[in-house]
mmCIF file of the N, C-alpha and C atoms, coordinates in Angstrom:
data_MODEL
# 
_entry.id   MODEL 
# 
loop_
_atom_site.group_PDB 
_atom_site.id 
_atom_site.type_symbol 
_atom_site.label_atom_id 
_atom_site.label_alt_id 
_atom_site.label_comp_id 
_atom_site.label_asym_id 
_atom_site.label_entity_id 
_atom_site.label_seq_id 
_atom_site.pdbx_PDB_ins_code 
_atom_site.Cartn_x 
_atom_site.Cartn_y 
_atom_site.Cartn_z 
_atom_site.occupancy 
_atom_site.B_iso_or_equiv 
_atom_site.pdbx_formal_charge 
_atom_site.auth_seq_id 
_atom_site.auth_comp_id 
_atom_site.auth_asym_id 
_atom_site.auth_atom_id 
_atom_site.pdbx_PDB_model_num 
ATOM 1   N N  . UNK A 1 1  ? 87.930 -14.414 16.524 1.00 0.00 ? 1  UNK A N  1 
ATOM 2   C CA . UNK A 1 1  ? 86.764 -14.953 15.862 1.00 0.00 ? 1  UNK A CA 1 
ATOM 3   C C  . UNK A 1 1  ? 85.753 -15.398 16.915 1.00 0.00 ? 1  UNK A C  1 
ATOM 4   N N  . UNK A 1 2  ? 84.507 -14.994 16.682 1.00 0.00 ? 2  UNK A N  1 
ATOM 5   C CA . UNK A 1 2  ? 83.559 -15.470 17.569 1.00 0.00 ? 2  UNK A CA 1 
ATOM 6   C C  . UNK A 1 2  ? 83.115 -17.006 17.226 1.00 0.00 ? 2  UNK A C  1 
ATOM 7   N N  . UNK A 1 3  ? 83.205 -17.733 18.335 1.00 0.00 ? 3  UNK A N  1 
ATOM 8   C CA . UNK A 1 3  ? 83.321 -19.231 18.227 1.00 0.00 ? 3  UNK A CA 1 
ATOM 9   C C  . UNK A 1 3  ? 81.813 -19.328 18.376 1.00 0.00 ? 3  UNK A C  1 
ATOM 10  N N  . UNK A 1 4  ? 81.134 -19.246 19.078 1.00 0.00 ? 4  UNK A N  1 
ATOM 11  C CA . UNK A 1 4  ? 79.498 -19.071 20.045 1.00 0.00 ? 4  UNK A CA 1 
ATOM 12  C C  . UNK A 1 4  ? 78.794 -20.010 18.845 1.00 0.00 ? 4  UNK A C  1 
ATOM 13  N N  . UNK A 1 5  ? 77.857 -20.862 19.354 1.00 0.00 ? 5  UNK A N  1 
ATOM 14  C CA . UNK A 1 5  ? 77.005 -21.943 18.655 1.00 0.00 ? 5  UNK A CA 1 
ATOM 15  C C  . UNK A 1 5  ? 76.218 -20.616 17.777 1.00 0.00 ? 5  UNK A C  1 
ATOM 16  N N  . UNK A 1 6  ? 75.131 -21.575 16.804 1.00 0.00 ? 6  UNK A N  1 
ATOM 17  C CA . UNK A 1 6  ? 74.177 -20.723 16.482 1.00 0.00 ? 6  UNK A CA 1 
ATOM 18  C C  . UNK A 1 6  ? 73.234 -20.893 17.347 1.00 0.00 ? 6  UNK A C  1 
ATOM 19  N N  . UNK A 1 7  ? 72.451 -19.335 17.602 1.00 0.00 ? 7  UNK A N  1 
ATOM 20  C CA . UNK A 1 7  ? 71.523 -19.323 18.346 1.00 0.00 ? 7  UNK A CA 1 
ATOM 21  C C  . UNK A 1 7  ? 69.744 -20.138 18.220 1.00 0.00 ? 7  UNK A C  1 
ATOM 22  N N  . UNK A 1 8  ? 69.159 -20.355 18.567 1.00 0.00 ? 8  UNK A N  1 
ATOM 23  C CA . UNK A 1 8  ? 67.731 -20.930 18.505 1.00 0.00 ? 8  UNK A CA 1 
ATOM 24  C C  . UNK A 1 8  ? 67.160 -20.477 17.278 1.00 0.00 ? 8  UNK A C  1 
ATOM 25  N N  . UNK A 1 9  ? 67.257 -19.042 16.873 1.00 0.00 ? 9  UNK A N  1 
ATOM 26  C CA . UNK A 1 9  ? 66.690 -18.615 16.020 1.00 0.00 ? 9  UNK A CA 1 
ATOM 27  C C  . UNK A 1 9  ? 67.748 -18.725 14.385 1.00 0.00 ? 9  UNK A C  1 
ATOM 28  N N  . UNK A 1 10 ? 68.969 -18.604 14.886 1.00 0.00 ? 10 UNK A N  1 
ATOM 29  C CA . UNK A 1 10 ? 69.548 -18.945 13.829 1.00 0.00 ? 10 UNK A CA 1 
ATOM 30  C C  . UNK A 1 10 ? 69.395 -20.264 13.147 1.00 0.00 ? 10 UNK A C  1 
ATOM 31  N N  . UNK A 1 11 ? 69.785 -21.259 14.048 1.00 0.00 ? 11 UNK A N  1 
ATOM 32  C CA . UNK A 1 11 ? 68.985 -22.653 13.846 1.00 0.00 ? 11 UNK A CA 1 
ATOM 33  C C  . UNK A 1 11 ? 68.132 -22.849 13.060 1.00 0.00 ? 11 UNK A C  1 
ATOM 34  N N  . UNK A 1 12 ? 66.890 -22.693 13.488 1.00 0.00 ? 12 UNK A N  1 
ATOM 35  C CA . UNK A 1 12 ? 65.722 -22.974 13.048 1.00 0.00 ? 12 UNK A CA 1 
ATOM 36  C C  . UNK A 1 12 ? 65.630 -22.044 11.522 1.00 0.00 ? 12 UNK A C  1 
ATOM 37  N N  . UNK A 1 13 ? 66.521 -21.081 11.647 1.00 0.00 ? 13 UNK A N  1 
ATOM 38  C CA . UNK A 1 13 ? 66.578 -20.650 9.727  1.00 0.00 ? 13 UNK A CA 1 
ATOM 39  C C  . UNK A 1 13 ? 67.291 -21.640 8.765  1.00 0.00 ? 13 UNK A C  1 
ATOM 40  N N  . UNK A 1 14 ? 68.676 -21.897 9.293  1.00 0.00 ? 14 UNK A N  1 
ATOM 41  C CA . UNK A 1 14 ? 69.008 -22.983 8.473  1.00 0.00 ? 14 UNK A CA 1 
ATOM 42  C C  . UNK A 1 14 ? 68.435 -24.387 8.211  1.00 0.00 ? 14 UNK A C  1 
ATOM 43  N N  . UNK A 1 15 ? 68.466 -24.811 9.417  1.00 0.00 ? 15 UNK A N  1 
ATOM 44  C CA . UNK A 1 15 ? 67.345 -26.160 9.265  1.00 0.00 ? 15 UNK A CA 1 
ATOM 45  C C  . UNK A 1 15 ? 66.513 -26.075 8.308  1.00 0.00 ? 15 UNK A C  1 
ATOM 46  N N  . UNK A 1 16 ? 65.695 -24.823 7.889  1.00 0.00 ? 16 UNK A N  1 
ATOM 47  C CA . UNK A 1 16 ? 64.364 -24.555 7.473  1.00 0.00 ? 16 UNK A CA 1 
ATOM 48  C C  . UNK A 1 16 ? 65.288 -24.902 5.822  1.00 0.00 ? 16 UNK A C  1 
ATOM 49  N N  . UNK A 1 17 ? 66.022 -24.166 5.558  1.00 0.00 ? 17 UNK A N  1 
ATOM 50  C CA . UNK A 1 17 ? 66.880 -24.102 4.540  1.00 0.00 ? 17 UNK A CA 1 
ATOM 51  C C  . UNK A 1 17 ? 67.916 -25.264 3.889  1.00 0.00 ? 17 UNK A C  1 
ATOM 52  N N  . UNK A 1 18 ? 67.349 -26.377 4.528  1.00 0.00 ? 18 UNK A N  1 
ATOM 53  C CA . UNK A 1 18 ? 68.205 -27.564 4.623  1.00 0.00 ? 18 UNK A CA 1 
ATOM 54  C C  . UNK A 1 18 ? 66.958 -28.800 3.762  1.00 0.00 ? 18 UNK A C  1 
ATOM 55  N N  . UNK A 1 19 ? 66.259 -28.319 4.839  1.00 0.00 ? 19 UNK A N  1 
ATOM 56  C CA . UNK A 1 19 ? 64.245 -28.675 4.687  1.00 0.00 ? 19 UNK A CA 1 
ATOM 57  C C  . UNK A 1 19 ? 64.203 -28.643 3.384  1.00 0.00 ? 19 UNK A C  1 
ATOM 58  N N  . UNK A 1 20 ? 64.436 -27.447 2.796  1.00 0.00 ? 20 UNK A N  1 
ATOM 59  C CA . UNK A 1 20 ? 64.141 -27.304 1.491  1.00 0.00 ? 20 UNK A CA 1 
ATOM 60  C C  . UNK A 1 20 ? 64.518 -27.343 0.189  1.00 0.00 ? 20 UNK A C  1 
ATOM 61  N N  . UNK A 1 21 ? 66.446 -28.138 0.314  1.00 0.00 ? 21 UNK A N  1 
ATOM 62  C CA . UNK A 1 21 ? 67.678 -28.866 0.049  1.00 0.00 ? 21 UNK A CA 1 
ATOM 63  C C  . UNK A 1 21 ? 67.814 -27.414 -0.384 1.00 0.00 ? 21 UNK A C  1 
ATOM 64  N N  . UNK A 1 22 ? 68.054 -26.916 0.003  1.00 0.00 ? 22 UNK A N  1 
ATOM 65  C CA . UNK A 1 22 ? 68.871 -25.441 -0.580 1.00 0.00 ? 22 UNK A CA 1 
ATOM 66  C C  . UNK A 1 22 ? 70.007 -25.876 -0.840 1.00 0.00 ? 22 UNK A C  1 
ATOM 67  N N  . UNK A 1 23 ? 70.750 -26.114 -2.004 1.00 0.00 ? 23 UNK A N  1 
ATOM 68  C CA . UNK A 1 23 ? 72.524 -26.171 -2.015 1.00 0.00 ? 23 UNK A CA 1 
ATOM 69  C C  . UNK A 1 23 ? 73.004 -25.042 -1.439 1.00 0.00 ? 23 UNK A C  1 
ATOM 70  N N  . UNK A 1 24 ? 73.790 -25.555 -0.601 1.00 0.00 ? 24 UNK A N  1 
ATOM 71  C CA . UNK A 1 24 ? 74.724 -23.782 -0.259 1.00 0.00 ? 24 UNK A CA 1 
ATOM 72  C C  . UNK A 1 24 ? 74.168 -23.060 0.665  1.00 0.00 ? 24 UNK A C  1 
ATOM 73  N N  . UNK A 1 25 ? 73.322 -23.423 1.400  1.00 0.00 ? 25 UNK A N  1 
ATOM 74  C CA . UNK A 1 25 ? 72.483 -22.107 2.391  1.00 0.00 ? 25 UNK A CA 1 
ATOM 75  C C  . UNK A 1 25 ? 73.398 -21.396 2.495  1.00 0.00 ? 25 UNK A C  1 
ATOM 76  N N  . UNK A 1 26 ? 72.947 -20.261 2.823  1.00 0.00 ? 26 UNK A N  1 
ATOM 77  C CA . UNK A 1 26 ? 73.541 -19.199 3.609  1.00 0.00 ? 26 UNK A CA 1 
ATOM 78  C C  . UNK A 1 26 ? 73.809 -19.211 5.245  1.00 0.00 ? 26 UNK A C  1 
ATOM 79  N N  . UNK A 1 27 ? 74.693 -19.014 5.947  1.00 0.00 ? 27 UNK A N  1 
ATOM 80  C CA . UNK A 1 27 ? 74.699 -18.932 7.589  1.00 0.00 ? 27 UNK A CA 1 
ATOM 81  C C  . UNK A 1 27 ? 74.053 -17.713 8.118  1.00 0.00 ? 27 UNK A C  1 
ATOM 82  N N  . UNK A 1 28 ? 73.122 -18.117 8.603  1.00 0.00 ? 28 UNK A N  1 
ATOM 83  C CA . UNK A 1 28 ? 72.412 -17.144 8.970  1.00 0.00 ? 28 UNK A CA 1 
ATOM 84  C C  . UNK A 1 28 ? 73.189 -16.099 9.875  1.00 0.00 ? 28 UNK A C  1 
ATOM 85  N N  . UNK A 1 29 ? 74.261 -16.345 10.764 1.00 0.00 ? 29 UNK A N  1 
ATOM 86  C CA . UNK A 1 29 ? 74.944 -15.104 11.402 1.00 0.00 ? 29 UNK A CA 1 
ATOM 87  C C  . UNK A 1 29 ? 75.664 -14.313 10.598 1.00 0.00 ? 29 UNK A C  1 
ATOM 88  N N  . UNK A 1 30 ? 76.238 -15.227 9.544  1.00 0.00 ? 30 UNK A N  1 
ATOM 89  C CA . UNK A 1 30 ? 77.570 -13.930 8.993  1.00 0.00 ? 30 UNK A CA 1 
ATOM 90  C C  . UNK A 1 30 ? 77.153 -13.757 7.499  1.00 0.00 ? 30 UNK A C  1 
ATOM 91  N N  . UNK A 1 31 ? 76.579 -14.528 6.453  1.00 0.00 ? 31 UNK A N  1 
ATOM 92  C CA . UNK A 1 31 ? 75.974 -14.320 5.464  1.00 0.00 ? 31 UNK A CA 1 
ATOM 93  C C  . UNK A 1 31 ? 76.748 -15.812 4.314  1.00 0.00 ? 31 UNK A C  1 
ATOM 94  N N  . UNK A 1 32 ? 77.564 -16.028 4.671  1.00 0.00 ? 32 UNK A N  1 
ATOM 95  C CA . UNK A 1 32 ? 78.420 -16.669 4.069  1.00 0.00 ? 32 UNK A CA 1 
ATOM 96  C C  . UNK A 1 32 ? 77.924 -18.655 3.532  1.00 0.00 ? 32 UNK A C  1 
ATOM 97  N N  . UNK A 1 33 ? 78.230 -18.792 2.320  1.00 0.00 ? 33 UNK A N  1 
ATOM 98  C CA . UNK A 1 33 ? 77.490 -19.992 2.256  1.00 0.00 ? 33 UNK A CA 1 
ATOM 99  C C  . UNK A 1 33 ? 78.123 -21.122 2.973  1.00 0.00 ? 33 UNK A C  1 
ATOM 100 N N  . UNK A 1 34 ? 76.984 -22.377 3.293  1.00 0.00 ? 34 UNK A N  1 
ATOM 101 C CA . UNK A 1 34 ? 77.658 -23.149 4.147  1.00 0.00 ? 34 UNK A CA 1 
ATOM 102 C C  . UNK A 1 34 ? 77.629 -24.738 3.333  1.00 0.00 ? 34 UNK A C  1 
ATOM 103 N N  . UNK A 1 35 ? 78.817 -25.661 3.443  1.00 0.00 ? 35 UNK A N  1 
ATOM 104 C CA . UNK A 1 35 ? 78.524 -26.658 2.875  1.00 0.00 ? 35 UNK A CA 1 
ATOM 105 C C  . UNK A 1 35 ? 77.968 -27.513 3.535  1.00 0.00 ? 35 UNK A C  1 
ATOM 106 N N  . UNK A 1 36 ? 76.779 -28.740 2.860  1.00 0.00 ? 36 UNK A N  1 
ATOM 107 C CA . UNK A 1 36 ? 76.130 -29.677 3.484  1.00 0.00 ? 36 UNK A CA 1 
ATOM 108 C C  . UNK A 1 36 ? 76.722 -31.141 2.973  1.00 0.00 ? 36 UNK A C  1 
ATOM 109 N N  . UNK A 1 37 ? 76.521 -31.665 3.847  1.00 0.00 ? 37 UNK A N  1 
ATOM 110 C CA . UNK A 1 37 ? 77.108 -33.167 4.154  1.00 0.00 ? 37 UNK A CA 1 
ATOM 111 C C  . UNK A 1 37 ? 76.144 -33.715 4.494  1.00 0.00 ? 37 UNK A C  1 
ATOM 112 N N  . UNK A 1 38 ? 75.959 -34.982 3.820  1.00 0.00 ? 38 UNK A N  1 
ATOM 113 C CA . UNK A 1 38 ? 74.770 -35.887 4.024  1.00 0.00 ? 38 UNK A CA 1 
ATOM 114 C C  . UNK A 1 38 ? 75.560 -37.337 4.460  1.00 0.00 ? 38 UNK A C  1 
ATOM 115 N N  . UNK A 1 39 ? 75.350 -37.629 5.167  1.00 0.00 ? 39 UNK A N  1 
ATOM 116 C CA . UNK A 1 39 ? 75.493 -39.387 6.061  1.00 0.00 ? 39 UNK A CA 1 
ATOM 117 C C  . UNK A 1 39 ? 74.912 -40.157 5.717  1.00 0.00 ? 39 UNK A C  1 
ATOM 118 N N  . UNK A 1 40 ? 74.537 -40.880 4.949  1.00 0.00 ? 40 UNK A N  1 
ATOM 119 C CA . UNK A 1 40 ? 73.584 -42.027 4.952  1.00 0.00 ? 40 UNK A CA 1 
ATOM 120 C C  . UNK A 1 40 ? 73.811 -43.088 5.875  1.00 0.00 ? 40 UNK A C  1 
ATOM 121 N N  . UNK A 1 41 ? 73.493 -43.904 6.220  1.00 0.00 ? 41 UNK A N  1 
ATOM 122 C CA . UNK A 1 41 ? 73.205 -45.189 7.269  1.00 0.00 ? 41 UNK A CA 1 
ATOM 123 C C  . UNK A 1 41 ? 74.084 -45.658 6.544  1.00 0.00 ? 41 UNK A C  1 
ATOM 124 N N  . UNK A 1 42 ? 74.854 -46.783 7.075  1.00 0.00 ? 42 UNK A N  1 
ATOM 125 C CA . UNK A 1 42 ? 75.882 -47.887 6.439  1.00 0.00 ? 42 UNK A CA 1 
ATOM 126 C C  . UNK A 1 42 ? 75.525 -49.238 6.909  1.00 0.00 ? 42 UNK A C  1 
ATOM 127 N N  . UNK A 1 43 ? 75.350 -50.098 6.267  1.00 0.00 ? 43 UNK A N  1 
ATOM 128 C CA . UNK A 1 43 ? 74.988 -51.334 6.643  1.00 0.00 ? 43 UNK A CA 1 
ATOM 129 C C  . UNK A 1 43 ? 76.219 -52.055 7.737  1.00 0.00 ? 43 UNK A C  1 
ATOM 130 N N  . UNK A 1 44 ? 77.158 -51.482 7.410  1.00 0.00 ? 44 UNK A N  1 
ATOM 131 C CA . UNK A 1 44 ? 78.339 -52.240 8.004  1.00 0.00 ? 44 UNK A CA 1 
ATOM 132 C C  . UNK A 1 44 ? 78.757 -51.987 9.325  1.00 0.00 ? 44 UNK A C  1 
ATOM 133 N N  . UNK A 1 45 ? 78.359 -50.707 9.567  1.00 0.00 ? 45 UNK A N  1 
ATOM 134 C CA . UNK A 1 45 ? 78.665 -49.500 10.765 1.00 0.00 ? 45 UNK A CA 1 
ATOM 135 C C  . UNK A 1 45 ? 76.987 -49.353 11.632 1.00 0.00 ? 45 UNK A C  1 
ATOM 136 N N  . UNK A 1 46 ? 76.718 -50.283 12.396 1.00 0.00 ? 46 UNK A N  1 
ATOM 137 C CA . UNK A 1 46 ? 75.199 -49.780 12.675 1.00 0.00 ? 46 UNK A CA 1 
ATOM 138 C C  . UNK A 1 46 ? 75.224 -48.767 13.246 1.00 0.00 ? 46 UNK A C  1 
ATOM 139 N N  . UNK A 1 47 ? 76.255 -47.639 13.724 1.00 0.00 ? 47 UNK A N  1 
ATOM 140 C CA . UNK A 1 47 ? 75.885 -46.572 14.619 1.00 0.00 ? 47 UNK A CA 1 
ATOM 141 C C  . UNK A 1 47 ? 75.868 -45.300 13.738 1.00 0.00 ? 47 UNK A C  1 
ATOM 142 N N  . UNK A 1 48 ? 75.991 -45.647 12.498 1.00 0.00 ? 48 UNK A N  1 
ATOM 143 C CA . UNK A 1 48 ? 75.902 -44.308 11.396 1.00 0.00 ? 48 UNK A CA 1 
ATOM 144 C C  . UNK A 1 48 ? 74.747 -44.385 11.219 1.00 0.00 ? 48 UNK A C  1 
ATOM 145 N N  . UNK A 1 49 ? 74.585 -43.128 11.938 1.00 0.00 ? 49 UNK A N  1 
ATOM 146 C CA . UNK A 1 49 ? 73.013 -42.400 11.175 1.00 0.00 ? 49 UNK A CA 1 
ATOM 147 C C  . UNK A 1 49 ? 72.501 -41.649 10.246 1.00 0.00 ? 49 UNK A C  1 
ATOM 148 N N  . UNK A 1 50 ? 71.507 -41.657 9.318  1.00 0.00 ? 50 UNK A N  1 
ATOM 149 C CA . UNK A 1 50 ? 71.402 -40.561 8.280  1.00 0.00 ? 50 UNK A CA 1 
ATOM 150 C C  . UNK A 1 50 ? 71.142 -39.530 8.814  1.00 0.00 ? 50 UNK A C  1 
ATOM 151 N N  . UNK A 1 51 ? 72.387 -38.431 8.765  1.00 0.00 ? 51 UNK A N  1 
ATOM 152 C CA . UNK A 1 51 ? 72.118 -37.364 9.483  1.00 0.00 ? 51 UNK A CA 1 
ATOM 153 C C  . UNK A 1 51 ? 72.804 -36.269 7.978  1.00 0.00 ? 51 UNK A C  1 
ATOM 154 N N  . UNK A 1 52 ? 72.431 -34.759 8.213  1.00 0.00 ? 52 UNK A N  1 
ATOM 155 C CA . UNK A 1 52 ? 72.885 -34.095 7.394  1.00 0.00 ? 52 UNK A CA 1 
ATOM 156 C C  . UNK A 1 52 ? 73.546 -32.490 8.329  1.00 0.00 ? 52 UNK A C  1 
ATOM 157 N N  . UNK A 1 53 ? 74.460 -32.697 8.206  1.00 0.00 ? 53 UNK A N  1 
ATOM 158 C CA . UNK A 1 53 ? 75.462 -31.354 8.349  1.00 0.00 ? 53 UNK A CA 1 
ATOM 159 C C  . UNK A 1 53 ? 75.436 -30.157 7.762  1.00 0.00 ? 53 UNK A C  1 
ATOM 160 N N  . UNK A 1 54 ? 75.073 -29.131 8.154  1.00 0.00 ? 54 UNK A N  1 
ATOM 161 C CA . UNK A 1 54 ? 75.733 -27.857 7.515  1.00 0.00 ? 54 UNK A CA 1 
ATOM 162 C C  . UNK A 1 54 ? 76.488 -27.223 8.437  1.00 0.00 ? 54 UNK A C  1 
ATOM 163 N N  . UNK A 1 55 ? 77.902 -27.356 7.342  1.00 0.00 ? 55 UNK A N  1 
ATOM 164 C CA . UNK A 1 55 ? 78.874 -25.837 8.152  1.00 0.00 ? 55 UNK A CA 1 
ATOM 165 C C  . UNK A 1 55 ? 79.348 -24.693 7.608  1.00 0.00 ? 55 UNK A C  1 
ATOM 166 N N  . UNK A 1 56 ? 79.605 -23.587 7.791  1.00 0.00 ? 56 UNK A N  1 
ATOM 167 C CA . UNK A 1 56 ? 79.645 -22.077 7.453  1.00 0.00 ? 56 UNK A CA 1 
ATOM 168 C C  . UNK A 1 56 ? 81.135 -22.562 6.719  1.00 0.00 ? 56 UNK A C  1 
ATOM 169 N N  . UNK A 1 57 ? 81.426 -21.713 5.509  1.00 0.00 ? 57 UNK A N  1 
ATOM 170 C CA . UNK A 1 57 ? 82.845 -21.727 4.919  1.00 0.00 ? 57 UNK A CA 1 
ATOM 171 C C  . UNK A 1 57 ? 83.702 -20.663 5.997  1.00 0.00 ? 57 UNK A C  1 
ATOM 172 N N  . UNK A 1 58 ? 83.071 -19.723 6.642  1.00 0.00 ? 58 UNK A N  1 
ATOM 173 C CA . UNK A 1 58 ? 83.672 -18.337 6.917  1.00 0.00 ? 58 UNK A CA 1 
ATOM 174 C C  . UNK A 1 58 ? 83.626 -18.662 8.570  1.00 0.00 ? 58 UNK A C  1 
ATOM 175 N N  . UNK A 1 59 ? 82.347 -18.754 8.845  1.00 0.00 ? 59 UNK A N  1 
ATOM 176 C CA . UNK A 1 59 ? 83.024 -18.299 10.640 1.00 0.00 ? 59 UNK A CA 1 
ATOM 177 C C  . UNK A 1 59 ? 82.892 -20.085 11.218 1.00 0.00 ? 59 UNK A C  1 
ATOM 178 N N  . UNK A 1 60 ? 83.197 -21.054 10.176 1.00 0.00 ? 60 UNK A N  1 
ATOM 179 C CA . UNK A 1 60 ? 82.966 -22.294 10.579 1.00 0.00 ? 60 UNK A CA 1 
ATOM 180 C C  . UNK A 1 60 ? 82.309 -22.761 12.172 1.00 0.00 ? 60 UNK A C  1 
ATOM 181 N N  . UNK A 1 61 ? 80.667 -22.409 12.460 1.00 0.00 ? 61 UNK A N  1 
ATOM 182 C CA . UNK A 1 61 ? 79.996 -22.683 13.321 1.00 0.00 ? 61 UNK A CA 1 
ATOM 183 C C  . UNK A 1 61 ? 79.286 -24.567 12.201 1.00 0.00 ? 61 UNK A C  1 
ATOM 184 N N  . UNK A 1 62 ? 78.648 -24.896 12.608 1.00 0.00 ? 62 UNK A N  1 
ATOM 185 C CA . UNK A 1 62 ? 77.829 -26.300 12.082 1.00 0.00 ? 62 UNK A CA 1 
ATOM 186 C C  . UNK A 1 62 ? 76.623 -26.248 12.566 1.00 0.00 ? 62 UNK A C  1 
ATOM 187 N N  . UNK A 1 63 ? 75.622 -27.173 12.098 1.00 0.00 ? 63 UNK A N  1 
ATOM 188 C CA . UNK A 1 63 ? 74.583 -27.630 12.360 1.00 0.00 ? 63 UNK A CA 1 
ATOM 189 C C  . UNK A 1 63 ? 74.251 -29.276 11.990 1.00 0.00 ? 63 UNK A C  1 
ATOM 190 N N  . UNK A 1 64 ? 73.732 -30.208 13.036 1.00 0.00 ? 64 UNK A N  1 
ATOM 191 C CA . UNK A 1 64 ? 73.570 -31.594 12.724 1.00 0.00 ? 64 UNK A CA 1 
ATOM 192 C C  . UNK A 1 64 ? 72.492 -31.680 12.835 1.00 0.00 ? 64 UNK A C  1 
ATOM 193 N N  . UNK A 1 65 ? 71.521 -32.735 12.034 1.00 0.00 ? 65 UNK A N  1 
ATOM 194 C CA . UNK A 1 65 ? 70.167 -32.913 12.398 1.00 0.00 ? 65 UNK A CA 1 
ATOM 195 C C  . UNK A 1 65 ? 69.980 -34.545 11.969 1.00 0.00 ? 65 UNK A C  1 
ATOM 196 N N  . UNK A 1 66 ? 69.044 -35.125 12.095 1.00 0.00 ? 66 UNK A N  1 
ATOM 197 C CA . UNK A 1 66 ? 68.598 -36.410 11.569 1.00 0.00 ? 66 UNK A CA 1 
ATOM 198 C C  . UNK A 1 66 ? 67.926 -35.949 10.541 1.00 0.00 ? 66 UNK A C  1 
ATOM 199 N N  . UNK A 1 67 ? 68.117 -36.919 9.276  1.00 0.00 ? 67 UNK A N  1 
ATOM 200 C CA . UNK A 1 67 ? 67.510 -36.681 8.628  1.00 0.00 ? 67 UNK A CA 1 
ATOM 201 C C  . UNK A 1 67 ? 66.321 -36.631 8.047  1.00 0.00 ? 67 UNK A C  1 
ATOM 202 N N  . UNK A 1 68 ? 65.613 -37.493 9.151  1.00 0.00 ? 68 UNK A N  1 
ATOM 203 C CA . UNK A 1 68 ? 63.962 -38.069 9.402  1.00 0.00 ? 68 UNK A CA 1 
ATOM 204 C C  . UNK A 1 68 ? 63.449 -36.493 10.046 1.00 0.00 ? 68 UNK A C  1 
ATOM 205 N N  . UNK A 1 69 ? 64.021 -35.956 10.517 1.00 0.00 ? 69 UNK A N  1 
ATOM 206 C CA . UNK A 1 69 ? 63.772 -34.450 11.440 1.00 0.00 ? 69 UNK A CA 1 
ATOM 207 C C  . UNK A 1 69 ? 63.338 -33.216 10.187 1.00 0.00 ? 69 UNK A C  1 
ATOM 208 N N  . UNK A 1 70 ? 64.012 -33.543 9.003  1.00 0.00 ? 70 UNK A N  1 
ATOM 209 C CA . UNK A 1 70 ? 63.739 -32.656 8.260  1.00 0.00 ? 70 UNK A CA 1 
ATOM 210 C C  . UNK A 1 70 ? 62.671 -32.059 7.337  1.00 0.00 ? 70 UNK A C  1 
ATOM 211 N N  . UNK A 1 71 ? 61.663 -31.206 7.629  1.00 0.00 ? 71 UNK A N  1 
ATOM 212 C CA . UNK A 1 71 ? 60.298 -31.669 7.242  1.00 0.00 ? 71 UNK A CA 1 
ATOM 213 C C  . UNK A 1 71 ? 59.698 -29.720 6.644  1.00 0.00 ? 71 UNK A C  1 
ATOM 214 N N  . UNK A 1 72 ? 59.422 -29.855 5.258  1.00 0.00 ? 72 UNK A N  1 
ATOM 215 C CA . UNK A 1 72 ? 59.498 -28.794 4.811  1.00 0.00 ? 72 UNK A CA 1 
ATOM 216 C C  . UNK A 1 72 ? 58.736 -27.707 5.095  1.00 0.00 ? 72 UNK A C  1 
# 
């Protein structure tokens, strides 16, 4: 299995697709949908950030972003 990050351009497709709460994006390398995970801040935990995750079901690569970063 090819492990390899997503590339710059792959990136910037999902992000875009995250931007736009797509449930389910697609991974842009292999086609396969990816699930998203959202973080919210915790009052209790100050180092949790609202950040949102997507990872591929199939060739499990990820993507993390802040969620202030996400801008349609």
């Amino acid at each position: 299995m090819d492990t390899i990050a997503y590339n710059a351009r792959e990136r910037r497709i999902l992000l875009r697709e995250l931007a736009r709460d797509t449930p389910n994006p697609k991974c842009p390398r292999c086609g396969a949908p990816c699930a998203v995970i959202r973080t919210p801040p915790r009052e209790d935990v100050s180092y949790v950030r609202d950040r949102v995750v997507a990872r591929c079901a199939a060739c499990r690569r990820s993507v993390a972003v802040e969620a202030g970063e996400l801008a349609p």
